[in-house]
FIFISE-679447 format. One line per field, with one value per residue (C-alpha): x, y, z; residue number from 1. Coordinates in nm, 2 decimals. Last residue first. Layout:
N
x: (X, ...);
y: (Y, ...);
z: (Z, ...);
num: (NUM, ...);
***
This chain:
377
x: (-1.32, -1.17, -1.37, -1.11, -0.84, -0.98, -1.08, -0.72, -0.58, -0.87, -0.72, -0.33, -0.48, -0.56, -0.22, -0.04, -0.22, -0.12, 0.15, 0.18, 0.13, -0.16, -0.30, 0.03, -0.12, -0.40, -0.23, 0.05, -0.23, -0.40, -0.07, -0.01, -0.37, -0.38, -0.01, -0.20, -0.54, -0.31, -0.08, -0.45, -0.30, -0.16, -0.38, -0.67, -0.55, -0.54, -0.87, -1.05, -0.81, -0.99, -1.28, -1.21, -1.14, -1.44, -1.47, -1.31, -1.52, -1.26, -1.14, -0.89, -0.74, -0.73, -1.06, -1.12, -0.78, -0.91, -1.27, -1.21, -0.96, -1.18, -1.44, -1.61, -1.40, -1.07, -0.77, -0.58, -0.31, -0.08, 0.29, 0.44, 0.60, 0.35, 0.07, 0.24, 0.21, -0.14, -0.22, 0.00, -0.15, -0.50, -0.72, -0.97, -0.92, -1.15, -1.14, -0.84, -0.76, -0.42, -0.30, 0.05, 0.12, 0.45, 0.68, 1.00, 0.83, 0.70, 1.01, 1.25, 0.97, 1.04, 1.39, 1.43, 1.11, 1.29, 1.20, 0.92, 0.88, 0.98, 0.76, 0.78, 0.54, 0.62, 0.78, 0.44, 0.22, 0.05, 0.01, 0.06, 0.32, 0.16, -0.14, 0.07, 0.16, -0.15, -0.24, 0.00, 0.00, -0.32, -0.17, 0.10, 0.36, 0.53, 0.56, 0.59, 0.43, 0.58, 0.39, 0.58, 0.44, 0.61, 0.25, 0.05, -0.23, -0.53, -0.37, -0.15, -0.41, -0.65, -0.37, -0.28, -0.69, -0.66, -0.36, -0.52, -0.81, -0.63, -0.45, -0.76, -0.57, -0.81, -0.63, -0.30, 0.02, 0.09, 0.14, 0.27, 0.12, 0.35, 0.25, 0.58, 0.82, 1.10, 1.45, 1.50, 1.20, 1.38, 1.71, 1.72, 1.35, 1.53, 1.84, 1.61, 1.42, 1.65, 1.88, 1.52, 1.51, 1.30, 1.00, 0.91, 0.80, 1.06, 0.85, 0.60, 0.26, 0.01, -0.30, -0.60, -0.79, -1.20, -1.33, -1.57, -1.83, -1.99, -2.09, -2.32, -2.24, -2.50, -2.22, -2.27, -2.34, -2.14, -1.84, -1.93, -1.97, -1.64, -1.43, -1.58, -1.50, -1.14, -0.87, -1.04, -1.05, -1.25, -1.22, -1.40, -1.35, -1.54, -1.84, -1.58, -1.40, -1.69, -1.88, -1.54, -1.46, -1.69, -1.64, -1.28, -1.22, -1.41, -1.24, -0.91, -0.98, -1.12, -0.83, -0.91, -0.99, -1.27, -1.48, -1.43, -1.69, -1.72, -1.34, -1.28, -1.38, -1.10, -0.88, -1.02, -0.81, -0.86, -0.79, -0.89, -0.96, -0.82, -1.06, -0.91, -1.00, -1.17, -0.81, -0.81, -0.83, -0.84, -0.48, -0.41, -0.44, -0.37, -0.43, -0.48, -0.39, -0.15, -0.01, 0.27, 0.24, -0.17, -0.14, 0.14, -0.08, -0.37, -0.19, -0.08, -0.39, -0.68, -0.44, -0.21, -0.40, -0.67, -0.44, -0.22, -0.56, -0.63, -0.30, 0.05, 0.09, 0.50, 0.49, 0.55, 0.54, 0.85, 0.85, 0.96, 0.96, 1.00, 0.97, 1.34, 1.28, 1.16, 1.25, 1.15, 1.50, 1.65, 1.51, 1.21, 1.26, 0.88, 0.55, 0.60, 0.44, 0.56, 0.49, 0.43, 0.51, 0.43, 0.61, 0.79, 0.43, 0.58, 0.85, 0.64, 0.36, 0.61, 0.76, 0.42, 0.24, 0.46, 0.56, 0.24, 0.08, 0.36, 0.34, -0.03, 0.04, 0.41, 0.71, 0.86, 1.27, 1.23, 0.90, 0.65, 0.38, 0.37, 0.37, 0.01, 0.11, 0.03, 0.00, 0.14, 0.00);
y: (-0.17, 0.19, 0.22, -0.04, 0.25, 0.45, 0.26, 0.12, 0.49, 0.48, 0.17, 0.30, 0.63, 0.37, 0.23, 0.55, 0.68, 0.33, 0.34, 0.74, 0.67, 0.74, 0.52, 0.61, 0.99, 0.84, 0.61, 0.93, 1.14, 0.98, 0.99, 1.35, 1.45, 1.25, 1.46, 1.77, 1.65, 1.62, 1.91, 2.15, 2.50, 2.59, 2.37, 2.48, 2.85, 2.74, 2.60, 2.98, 3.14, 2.94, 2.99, 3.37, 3.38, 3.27, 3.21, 2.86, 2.75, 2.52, 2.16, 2.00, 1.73, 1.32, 1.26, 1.23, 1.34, 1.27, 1.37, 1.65, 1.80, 1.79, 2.09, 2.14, 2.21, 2.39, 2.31, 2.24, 1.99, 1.79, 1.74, 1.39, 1.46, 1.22, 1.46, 1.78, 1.61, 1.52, 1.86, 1.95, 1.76, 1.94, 1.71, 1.89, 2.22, 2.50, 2.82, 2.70, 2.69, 2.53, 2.54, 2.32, 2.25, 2.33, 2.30, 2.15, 1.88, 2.17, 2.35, 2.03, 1.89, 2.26, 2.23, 1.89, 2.00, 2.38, 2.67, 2.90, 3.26, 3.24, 3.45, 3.52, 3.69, 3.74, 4.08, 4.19, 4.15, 4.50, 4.42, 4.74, 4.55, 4.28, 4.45, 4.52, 4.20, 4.01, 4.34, 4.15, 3.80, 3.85, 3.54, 3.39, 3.44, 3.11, 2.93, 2.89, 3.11, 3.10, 3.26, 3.32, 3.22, 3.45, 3.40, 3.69, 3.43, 3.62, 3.89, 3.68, 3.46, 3.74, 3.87, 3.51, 3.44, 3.77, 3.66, 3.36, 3.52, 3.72, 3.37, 3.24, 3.00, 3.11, 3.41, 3.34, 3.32, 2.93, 2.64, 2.58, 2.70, 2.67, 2.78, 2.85, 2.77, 3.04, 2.96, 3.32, 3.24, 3.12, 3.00, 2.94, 2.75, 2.53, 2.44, 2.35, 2.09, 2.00, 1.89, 1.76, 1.48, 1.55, 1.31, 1.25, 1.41, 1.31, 1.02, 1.14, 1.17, 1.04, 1.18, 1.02, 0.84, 0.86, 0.73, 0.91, 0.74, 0.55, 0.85, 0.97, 1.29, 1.57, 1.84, 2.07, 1.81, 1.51, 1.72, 1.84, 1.51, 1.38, 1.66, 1.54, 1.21, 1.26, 1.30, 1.30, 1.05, 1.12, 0.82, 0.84, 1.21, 1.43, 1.52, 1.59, 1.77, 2.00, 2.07, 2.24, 2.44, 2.74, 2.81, 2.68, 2.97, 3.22, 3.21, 3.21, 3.54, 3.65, 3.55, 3.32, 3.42, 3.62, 3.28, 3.06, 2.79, 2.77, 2.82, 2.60, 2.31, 2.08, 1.81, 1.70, 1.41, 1.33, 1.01, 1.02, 0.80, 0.92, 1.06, 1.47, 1.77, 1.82, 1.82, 1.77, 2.02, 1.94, 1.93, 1.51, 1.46, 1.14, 1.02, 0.70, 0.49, 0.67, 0.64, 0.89, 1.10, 1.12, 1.18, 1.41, 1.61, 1.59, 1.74, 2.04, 2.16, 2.11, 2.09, 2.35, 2.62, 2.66, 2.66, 2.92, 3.13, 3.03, 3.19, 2.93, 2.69, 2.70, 2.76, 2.41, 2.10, 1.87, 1.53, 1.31, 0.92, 0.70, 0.34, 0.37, 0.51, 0.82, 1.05, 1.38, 1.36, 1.48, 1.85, 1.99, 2.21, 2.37, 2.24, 1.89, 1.58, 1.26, 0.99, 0.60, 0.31, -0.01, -0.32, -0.11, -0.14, -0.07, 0.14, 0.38, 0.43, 0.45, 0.80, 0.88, 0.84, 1.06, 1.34, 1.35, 1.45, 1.73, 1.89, 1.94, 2.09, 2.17, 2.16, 2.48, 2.47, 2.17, 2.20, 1.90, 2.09, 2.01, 1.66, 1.61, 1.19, 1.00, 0.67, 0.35, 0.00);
z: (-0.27, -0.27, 0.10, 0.24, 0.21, 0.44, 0.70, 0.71, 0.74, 1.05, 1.22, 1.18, 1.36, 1.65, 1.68, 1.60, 1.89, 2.13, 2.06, 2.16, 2.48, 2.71, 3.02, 3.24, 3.21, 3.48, 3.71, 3.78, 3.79, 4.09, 4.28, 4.19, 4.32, 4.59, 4.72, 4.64, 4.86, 5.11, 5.13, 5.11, 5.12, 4.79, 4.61, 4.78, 4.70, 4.35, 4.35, 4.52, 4.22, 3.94, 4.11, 4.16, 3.77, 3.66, 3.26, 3.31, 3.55, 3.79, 3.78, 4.02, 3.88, 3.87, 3.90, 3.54, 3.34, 2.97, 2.98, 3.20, 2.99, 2.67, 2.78, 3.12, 3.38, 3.31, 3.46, 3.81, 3.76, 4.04, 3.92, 3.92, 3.58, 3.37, 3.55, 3.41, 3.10, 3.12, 3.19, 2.87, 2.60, 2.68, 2.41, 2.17, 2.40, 2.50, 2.71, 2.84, 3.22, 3.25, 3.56, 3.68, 4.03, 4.23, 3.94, 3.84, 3.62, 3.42, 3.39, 3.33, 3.08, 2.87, 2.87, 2.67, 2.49, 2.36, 2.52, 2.29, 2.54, 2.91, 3.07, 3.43, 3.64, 4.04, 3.91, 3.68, 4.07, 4.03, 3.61, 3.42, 3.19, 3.16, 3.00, 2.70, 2.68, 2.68, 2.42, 2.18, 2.18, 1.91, 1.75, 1.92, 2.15, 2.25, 2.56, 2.91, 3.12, 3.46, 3.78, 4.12, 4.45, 4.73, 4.93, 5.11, 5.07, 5.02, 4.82, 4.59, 4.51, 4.40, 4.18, 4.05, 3.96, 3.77, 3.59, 3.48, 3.37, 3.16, 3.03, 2.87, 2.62, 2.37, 2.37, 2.28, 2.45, 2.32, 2.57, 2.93, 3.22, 3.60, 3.92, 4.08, 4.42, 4.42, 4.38, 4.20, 3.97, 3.63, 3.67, 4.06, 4.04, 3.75, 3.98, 4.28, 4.10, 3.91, 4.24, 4.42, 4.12, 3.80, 3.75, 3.39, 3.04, 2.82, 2.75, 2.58, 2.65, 2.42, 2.21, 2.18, 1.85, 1.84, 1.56, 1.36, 1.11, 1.37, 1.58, 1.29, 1.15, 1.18, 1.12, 1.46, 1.69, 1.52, 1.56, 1.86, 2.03, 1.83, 2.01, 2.35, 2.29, 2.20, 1.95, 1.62, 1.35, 0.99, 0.76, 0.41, 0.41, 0.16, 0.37, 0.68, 0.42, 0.26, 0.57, 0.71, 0.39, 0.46, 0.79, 0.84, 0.53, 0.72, 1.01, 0.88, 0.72, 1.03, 1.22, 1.53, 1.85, 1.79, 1.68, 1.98, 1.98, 1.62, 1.52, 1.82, 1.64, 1.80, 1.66, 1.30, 1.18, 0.84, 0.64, 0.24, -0.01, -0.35, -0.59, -0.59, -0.54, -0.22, -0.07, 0.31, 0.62, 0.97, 1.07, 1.04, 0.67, 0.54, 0.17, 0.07, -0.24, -0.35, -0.75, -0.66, -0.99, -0.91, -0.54, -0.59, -0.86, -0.60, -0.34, -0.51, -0.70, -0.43, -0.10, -0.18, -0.38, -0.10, 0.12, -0.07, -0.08, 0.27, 0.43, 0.48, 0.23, 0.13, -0.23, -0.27, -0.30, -0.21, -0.16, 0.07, 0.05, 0.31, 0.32, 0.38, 0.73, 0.95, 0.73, 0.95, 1.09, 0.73, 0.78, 0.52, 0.23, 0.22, 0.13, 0.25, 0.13, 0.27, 0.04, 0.29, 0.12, 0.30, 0.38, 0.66, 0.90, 1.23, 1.15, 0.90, 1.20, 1.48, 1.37, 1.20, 1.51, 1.70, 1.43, 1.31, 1.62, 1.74, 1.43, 1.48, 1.79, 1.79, 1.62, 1.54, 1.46, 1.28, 1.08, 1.08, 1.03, 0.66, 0.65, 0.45, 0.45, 0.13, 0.19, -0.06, 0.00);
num: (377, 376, 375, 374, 373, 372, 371, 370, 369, 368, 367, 366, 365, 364, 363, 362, 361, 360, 359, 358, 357, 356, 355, 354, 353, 352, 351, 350, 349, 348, 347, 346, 345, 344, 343, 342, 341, 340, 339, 338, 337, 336, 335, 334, 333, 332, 331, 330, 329, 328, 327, 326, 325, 324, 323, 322, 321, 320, 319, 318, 317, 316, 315, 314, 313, 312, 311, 310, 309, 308, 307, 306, 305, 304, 303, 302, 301, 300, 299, 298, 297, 296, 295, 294, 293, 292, 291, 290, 289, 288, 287, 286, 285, 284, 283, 282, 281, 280, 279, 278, 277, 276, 275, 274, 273, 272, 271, 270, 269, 268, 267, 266, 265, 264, 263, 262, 261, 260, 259, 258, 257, 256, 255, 254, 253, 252, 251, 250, 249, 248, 247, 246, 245, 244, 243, 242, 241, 240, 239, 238, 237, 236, 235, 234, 233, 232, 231, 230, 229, 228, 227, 226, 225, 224, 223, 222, 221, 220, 219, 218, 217, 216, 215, 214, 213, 212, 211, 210, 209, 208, 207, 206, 205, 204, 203, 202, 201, 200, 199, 198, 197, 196, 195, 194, 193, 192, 191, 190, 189, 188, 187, 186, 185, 184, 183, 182, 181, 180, 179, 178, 177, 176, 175, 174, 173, 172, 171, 170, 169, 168, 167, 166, 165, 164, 163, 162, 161, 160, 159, 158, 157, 156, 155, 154, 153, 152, 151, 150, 149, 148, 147, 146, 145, 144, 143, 142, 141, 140, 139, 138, 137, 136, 135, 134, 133, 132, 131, 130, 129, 128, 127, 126, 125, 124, 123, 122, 121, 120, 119, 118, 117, 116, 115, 114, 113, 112, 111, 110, 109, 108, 107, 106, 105, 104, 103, 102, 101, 100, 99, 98, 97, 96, 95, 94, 93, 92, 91, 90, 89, 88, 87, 86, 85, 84, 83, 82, 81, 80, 79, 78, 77, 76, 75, 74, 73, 72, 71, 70, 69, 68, 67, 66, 65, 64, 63, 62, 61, 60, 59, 58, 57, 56, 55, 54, 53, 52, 51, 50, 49, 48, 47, 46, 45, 44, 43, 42, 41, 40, 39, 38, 37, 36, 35, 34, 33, 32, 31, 30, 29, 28, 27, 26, 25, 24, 23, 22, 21, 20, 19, 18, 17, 16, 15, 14, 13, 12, 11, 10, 9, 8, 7, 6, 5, 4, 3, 2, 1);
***
């Protein structure tokens, strides 16, 4: 069998998300199935690591797809002439969009409709595009996957799609995420808060991560508890970073802020497993990678109730509105002052983030691809 792989998120000096997912499965995909053929189709020069095998082929299309006309371009003119010179018999897609031009079977993995739920938040030009092409690739697909059950509730919600056409594949954990020992411990706190103990977030500056609130859940922290807690944001700045900032910077407790921008994975497991609990109270997530890696490093999680999160970590967290940032301060305070309930909290975690690998993903994405390709017959 020969599978065509949409590859380009998987960019060397920014992989994350989407780049993330194919990375994982696709890594142990091609290894565990090397009697296949699998095309890798980039849309820029793409780094050596990404070739995962000899049953690899790369190619390159470009102009490197990155607003909805180029989009538009790349997956309904660009895609389909690889397909064609390639001879695939499946195409996989794994960030939302597919090619609507073209006969080949394809795979797609829809993470999250936030688009819908989150409208603001995304670029209206964007916007519009997921708007009107949405419909048209879940209608196209012959194997749609997402990554959990509350993602394929809202998928069959909005779209009318019957639960047996989606199949439900979660993310993993990987294993850099760990335990430190006390001397990283006390080594990262130096570097980044002065030796100070810190609520840690990881993931993009953006405003769907609902970082405002976050801040005003610190500030009323901070004055109930008289604590030297510091904050670290660890991540990138993205879209509409901009007035975060700018608000920062009139922020009463800015100095027990710290922002550490993009830090590589190596670093970034060393600052969450480093920390005194992790927070993470997203307005809306397909998955939440990151609670479950704070869990993997024996650090207890306080997140957002009502979306993916929930789902995934069960009673494993502490779970506050998202939209109310007294309750999200009212569960950090627990945290701060409850020993106990912390120390369940990691143990229950621990069990918890043990349940996801990222076998067992490429596993249950290697189920869809199959799904696929069996509707050619």
């Amino acid at each position: 069998m020969r599978i065509a792989v949409n590859t380009r998120f998987l960019l060397e000096d920014y992989l994350e998300g989407y780049g993330n997912f194919l990375y994982e499965t696709f890594s142990r995909i091609t290894k565990s199935y090397p009697e296949h053929e699998f095309i890798f189709i980039f849309d820029r020069p793409y780094h050596q690591r990404f070739l995962f095998g000899k049953n690899v082929i790369p190619v390159v299309a470009g102009p490197p797809a990155r607003h909805p006309l180029l989009w538009k371009w790349w997956y309904d003119v660009k895609v389909p002439a690889v397909l064609r010179t390639y001879k695939a018999d499946v195409f996989v897609s794994c960030d939302g969009f597919c090619s609507l031009r073209t006969k080949v079977p394809q795979c797609l993995v829809v993470h999250d409709l936030a688009f819908l739920h989150h409208p603001a938040h995304i670029k209206k030009t964007h916007l519009l595009f997921y708007k009107k092409y949405t419909p048209a690739f879940l209608g196209k697909a012959k194997a749609i996957a997402t990554v959990s059950e509350f993602s394929r509730r809202d998928i069959m919600s909005r779209y009318k799609i019957t639960s047996g056409n989606i199949d439900v594949v979660y993310n993993g954990v990987k294993e850099v995420y760990r335990p430190v020992t006390g001397e990283v411990r006390e080594s990262v706190k130096l570097k980044y808060t002065g030796g100070r103990e810190y609520f840690v977030y990881a993931g993009a500056i953006h405003p769907r991560k609902n970082l405002v609130n976050l801040l005003k859940a610190f500030s009323v922290f901070k004055k109930r508890q008289q604590s030297n807690m510091k904050l670290l944001l660890a991540g990138r700045l993205a879209w509409k970073y901009e007035s975060f900032v700018e608000n920062l910077k009139s922020y009463k407790y800015r100095n027990d802020v710290v922002m550490t921008g993009y830090v590589e994975e190596q670093e970034l497991s060393k600052i969450i497993g480093s920390a005194y609990a992790m927070v993470y109270p997203s307005l809306l997530e397909g998955f939440g990678v990151p609670v479950l890696e704070a869990m993997k490093c024996d650090v207890p999680v306080l997140t957002s109730a009502g979306s993916a999160m929930q789902e995934i970590t069960k009673d494993a967290a502490l779970y506050a509105d998202p939209e109310s940032y007294t309750g999200i301060a009212d569960k950090m305070m627990l945290l701060y002052k409850d020993e106990n309930r912390r120390k369940e909290l990691i143990l229950a975690g621990r069990q918890i983030a043990a349940q996801y690998t990222w076998q067992k993903t490429a596993e249950l994405l290697w189920q869809s691809i199959e799904k696929a390709c069996l509707s050619r017959k």
